[in-house]
MARVO-365199 format. One line per field, with one value per residue (C-alpha): residue number from 1; residue in one letter; x, y, z. Coordinates in pm, whole numbers, plus 50000, padded with zeros to 5 digits. Example, Ala and Ser with C-alpha at 12.3 -4.5 7.8 and 13.67 -1.06 7.14 Angstrom:
<setis>
resi <- c(1  2) .
resn <- c(a  s) .
X <- c(51230  51367) .
Y <- c(49550  49894) .
Z <- c(50780  50714) .
</setis>
This chain:
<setis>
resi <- c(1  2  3  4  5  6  7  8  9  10  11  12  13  14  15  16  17  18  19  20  21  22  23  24  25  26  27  28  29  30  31  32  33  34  35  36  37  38  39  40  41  42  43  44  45  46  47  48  49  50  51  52  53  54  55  56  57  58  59  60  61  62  63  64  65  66  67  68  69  70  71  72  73  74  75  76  77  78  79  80  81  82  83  84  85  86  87  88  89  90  91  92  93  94  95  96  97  98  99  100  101  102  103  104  105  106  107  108  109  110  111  112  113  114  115  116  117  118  119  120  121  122  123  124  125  126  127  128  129  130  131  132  133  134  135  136  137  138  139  140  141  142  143  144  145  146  147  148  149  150  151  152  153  154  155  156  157  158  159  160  161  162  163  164  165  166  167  168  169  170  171  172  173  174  175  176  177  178  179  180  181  182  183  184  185  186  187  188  189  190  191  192  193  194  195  196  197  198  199  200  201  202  203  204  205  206  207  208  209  210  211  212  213  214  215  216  217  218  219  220  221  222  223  224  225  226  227  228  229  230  231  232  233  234  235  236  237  238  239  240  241  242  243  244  245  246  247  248  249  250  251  252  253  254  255  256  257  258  259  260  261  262  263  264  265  266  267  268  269  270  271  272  273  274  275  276  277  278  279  280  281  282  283  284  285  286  287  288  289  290  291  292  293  294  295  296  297  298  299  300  301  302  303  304  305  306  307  308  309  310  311  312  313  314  315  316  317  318  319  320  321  322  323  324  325  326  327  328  329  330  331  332  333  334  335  336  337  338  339  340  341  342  343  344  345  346  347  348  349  350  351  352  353  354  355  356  357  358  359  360  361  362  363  364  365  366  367  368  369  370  371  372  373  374  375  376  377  378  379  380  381  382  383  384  385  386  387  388  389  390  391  392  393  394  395  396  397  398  399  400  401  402  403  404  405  406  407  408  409  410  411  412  413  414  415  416  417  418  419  420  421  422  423  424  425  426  427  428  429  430  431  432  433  434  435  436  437  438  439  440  441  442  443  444  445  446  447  448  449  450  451  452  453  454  455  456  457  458  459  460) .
resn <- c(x  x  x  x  x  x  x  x  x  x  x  x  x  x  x  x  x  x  x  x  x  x  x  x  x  x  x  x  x  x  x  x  x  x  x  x  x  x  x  x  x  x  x  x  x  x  x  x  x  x  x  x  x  x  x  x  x  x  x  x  x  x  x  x  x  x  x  x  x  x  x  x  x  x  x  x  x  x  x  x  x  x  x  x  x  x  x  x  x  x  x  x  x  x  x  x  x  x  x  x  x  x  x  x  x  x  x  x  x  x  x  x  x  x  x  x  x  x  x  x  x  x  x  x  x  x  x  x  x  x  x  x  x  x  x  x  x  x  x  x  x  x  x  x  x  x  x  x  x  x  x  x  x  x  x  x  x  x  x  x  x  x  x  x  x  x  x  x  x  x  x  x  x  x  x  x  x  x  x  x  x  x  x  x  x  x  x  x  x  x  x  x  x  x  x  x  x  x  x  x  x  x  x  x  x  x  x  x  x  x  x  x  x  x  x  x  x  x  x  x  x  x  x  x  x  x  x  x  x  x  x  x  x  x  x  x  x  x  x  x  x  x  x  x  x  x  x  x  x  x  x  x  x  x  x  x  x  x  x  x  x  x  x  x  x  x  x  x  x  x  x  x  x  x  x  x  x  x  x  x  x  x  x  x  x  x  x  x  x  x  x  x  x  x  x  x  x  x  x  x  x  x  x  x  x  x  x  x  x  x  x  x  x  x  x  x  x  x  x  x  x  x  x  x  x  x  x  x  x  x  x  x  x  x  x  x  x  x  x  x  x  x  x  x  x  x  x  x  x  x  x  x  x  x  x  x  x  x  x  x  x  x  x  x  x  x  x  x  x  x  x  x  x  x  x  x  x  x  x  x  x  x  x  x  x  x  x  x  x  x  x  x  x  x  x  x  x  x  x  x  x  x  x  x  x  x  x  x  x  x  x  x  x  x  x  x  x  x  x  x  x  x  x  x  x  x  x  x  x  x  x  x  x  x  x  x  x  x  x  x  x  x  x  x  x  x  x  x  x  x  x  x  x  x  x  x  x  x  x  x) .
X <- c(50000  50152  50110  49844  49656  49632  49564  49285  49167  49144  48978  49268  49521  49887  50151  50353  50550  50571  50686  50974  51087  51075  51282  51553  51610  51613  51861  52076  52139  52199  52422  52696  52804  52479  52483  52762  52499  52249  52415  52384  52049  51888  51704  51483  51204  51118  51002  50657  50604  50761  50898  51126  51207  51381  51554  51654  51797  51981  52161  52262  52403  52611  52721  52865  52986  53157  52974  52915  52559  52335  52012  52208  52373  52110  51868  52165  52211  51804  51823  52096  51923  51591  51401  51372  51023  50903  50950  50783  51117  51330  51108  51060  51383  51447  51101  51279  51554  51221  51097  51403  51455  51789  51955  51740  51835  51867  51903  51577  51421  51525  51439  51057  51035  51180  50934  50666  50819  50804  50413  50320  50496  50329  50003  50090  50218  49947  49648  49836  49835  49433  49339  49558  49429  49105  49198  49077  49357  49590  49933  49856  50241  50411  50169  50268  50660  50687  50505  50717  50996  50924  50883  51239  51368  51213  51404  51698  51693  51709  51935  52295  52459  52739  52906  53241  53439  53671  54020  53876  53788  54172  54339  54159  54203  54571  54660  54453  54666  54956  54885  54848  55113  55312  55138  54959  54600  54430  54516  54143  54185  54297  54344  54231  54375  54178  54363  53971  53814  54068  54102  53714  53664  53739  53763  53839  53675  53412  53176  52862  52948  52621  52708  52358  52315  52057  52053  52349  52533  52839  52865  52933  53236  53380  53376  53531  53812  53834  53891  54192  54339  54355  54435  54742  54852  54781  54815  54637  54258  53993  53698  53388  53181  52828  52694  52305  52283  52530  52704  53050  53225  53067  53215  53567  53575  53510  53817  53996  53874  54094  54416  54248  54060  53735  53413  53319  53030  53328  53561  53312  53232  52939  53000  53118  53481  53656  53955  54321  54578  54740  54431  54359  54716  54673  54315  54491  54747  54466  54293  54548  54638  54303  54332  54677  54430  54257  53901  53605  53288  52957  52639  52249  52036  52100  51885  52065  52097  52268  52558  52616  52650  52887  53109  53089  53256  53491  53646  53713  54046  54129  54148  54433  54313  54128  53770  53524  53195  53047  52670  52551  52260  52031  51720  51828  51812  51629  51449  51116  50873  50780  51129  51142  51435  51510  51588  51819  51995  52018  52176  52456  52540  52584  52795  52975  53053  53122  53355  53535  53500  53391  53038  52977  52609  52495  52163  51946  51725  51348  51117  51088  51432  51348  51070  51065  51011  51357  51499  51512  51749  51959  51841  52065  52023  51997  51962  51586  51594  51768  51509  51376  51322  51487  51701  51883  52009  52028  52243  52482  52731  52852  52655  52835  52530  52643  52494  52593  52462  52428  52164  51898  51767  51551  51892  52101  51837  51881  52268  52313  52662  52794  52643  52953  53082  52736  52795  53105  53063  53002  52974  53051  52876  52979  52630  52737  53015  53051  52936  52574  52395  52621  52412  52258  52439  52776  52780  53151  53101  53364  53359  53513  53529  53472  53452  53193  53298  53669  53625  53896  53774  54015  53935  53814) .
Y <- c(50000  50364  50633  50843  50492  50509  50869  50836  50542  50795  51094  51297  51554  51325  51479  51733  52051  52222  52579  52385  52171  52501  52693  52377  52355  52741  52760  52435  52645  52988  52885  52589  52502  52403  52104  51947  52007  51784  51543  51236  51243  51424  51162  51297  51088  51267  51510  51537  51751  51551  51819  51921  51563  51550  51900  51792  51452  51700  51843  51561  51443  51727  51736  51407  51458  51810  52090  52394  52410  52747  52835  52865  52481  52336  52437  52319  51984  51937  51998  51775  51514  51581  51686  52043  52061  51807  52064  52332  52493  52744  52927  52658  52726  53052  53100  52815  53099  53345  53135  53204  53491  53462  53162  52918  52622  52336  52073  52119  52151  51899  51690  51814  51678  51335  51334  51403  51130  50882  50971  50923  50552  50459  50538  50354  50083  50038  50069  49778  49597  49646  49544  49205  49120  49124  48859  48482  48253  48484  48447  48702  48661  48731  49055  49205  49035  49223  49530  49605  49532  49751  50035  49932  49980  50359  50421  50250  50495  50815  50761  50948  50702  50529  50226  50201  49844  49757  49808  50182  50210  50045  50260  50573  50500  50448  50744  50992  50819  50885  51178  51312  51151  51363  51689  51712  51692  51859  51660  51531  51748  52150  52297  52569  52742  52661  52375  52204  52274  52100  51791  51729  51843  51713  52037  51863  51829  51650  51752  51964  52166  52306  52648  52706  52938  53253  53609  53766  53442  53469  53249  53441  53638  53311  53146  53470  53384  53055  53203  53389  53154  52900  53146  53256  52907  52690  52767  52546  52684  52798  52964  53127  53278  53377  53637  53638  53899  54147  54363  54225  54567  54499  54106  54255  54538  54228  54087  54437  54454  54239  54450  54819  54708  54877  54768  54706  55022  55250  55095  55156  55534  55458  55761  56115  55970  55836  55621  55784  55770  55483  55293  55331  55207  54927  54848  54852  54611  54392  54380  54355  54036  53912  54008  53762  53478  53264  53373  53459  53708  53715  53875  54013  53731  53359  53008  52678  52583  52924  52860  52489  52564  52824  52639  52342  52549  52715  52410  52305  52491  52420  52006  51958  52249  52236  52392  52572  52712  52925  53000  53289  53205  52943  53088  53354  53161  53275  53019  52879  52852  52466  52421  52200  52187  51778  51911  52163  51995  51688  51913  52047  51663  51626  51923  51815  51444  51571  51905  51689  52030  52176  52342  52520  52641  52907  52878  52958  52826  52850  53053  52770  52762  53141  53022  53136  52779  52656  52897  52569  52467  52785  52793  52518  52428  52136  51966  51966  52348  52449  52544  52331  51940  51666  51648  51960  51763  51415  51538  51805  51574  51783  52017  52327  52483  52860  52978  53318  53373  53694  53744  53633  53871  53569  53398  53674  53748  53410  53421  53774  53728  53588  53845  53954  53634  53569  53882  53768  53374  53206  52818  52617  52211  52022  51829  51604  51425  51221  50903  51060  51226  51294  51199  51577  51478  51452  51695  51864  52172  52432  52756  53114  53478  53632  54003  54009  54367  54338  53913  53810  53453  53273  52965  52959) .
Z <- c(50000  49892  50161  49892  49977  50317  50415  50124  50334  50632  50416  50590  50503  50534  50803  50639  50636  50279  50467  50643  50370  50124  50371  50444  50038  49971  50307  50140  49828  49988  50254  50162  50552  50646  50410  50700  50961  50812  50589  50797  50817  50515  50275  49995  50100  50380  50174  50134  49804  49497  49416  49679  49681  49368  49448  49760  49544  49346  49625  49798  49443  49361  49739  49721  49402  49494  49258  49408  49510  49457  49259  48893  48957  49102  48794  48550  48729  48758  48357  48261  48449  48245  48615  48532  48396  48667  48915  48723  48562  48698  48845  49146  49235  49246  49478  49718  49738  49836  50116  50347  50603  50731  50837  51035  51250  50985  51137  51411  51055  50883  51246  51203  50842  51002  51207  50977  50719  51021  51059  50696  50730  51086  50909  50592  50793  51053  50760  50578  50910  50984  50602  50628  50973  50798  50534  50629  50674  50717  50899  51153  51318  50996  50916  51248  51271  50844  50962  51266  51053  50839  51140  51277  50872  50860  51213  51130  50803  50994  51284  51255  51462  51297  51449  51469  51420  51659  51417  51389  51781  51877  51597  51717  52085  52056  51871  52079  52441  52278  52126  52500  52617  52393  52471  52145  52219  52551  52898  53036  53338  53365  53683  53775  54053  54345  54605  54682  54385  54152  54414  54384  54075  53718  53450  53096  52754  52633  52949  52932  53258  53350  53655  53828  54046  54223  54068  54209  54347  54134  53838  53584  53806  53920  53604  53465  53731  53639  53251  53311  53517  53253  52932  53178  53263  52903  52578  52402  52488  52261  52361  52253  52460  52425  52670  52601  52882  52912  52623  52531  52682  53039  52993  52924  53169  53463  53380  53447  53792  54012  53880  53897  54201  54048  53966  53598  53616  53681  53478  53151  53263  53444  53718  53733  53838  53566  53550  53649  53386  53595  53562  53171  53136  53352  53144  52779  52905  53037  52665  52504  52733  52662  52260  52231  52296  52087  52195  52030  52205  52073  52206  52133  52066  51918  51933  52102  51733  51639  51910  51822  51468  51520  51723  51542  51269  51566  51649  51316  51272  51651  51605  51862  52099  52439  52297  52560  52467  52741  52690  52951  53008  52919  52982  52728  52415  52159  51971  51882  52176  52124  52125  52443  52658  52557  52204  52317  52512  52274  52020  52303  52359  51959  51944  52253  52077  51762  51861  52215  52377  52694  52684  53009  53062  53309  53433  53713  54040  53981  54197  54427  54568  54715  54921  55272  55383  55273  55522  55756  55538  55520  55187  55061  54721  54531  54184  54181  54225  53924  53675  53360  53254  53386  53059  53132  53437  53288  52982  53172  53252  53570  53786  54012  54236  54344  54687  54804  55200  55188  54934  55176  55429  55664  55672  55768  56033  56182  56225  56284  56445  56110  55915  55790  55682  55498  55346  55189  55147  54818  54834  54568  54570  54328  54257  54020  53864  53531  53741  53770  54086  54406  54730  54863  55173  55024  54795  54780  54946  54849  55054  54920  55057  54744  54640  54360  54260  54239  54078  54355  54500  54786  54922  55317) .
</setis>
């Protein structure tokens, strides 16, 4: 039975997407990179329109066979294949070109039309099933044994999960140990300064390092810390940092602030007093510090599927380099709002397997954590009060939870005589590890004084 079949068997309009699958071919042609991004999993049959089928054929073709892909080669190739017409002639594809605003996130896309191309078959499939269960005599076993077959076939089709055989696995696992060994790929753990912190804690690539934390508690600062530490003590780090909620000038005049002992308002000009000439020598020796490494800043607005993309492509020409992403802050994102937190995360973890690097998320508690009632637990937090789905938690592969005292007026009420060290503390609890949850209990607690205005963070 053909799919046309079986929806006409159901008097219903079939699954589909024409808007999407125009705006996937039109962004295929316009912009070549994105081709990489969806490669391993785009399949003209997904395609509902015949159409954009066979164009979408034609640009797999000429990808594999290296032509340069845009509106005027994809028309030629269409026409030497004698395909032209059946599209409705050039014109199809320069309104494909039309249909797109900007680049869009491909492969969340191209994952819709999957999904789409998965419905048409269950329905196909299942009204095949119901019409031969109704046939006298039938094997009944084999109907359902070939139809969920033919299920595990469509699946099988669209997953981008390649195995690898165990020469490939040995060969690659032996070059990358002794590629370490001799200092020319990144070491699996950095420190980072801090006596406690790099005892209990493992700071390395290929982790999604997910900092969560109360307005005000520090994690941006500390991880800003943490940043110059290791640009001033390795050379072989990357990074590119995304700061969704402050302007790139206020990100760079925090890393001023320990040396001019200044807070980053006055360092920008915020107030009547302006920096000495002592200082504004001091601050052009800091940036141009921070301009000899190899970092990259970005800010305003981008989607989960933005960031990956672009560091995908970031860590290309930095193979043998210790790659961090830094994404400040989740919640931030731009982005489509039925895009759920499972697929953004899923798409971190495939950027994390595919680039090795570090991807370190800043994110924050939910409303719940600043409940009065938690006060009888000095307003300790924990895993379950850092805000989203479970599979922001399942899939960050190590959890830091920030607590800074001070913030909260009930507690400071109820130890008045350490107000001043509230004031001051920020604890660090290292939640979880690559081996999964840490017992609440025994979470590695990590205490600092820590000066949020001048970035300077010593361990109590």
């Amino acid at each position: 039975m053909t799919s046309q079949q079986a929806f006409m068997e159901h008097d219903k309009l079939p699954p589909q997407a024409i808007d999407i699958e125009e705006a996937v071919l039109g962004s295929l042609m316009m912009y070549k990179s994105m081709y990489d991004e969806v490669s391993s999993i785009l399949k003209a049959e997904i395609f509902y329109r015949e159409a954009n089928a066979i164009v979408c054929q034609a640009i797999i073709d000429m990808n594999q066979q290296d032509i340069p892909v845009d509106i005027l080669t994809v028309t030629n190739f269409l026409k030497e294949k004698g395909s032209l017409e059946l599209i409705g002639g050039p014109y199809y594809i320069v309104q494909l070109n039309n249909k797109i605003d900007g680049q869009i996130n491909i492969r969340y896309y191209v994952t819709i039309l999957l999904q789409r191309w998965i419905q048409r078959e269950a329905i196909r499939i299942g009204t095949q099933l119901v019409q031969d269960a109704f046939v006298e005599n039938i094997n009944i076993y084999d109907v359902i044994t070939e139809a969920i077959s033919d299920l595990e076939v469509n699946l099988e089709n669209i997953s981008d999960n390649e195995a690898t055989s165990a020469v490939d696995a040995v060969n690659a696992t032996q070059s990358a140990i002794l590629l370490r060994a001799q200092n020319k790929l990144p070491s699996l753990k950095y420190l980072l300064g801090h006596k406690n912190l790099d005892k209990n804690f493992d700071f390395g690539p290929n982790e999604i390092l997910l900092l969560a934390g109360g307005t005000g508690s520090g994690k941006t600062r500390f991880l800003i810390s943490l940043m110059k530490y290791l640009w001033k003590h390795y050379n072989n780090i990357s990074t590119q940092w995304w700061t969704l909620e402050d302007p790139i000038d206020k990100l760079l005049a925090c890393f001023a602030c320990p040396e001019i002992l200044q807070t980053d308002a006055y360092i920008r000009g915020k107030y009547e007093k302006k920096m000495n000439e002592t200082e504004q020598l001091k601050f052009i020796d800091i940036m141009q510090g921070i301009a000899n490494y190899d970092a990259e800043f970005h800010d305003g607005s981008a989607t989960a599927f933005q960031i990956c993309s672009k560091f995908r492509n970031f860590c290309k020409s930095r193979e043998n380099k210790f790659n961090i992403l830094i994404v400040d802050n989740y919640l931030l994102m731009a982005g489509e709002a039925n895009v759920k937190d499972d697929d953004i995360m899923k798409e971190f973890v495939r950027t994390r397997r595919m680039t090795k690097g570090l991807i370190i998320i800043i994110h924050h508690y939910g409303k719940e954590f600043y409940n009065k009632n938690n006060l009888k637990d000095n307003f300790r937090p924990t895993i379950d009060d850092v805000k989203g789905m479970e599979s922001l938690i399942s899939r960050s592969s190590q959890i830091i939870l920030f607590n800074k005292p001070g913030n909260f007026a009930l507690l400071k009420d109820k130890w008045k005589k350490y107000r001043e060290i509230l004031e001051n503390e920020i604890i660090l609890e290292i939640a979880k590890q690559r081996d999964g949850k840490s017992n609440v209990e025994n979470d590695t607690i990590i205490r600092f004084w820590g000066n949020l205005d001048y970035l300077i963070f010593e361990e109590i």
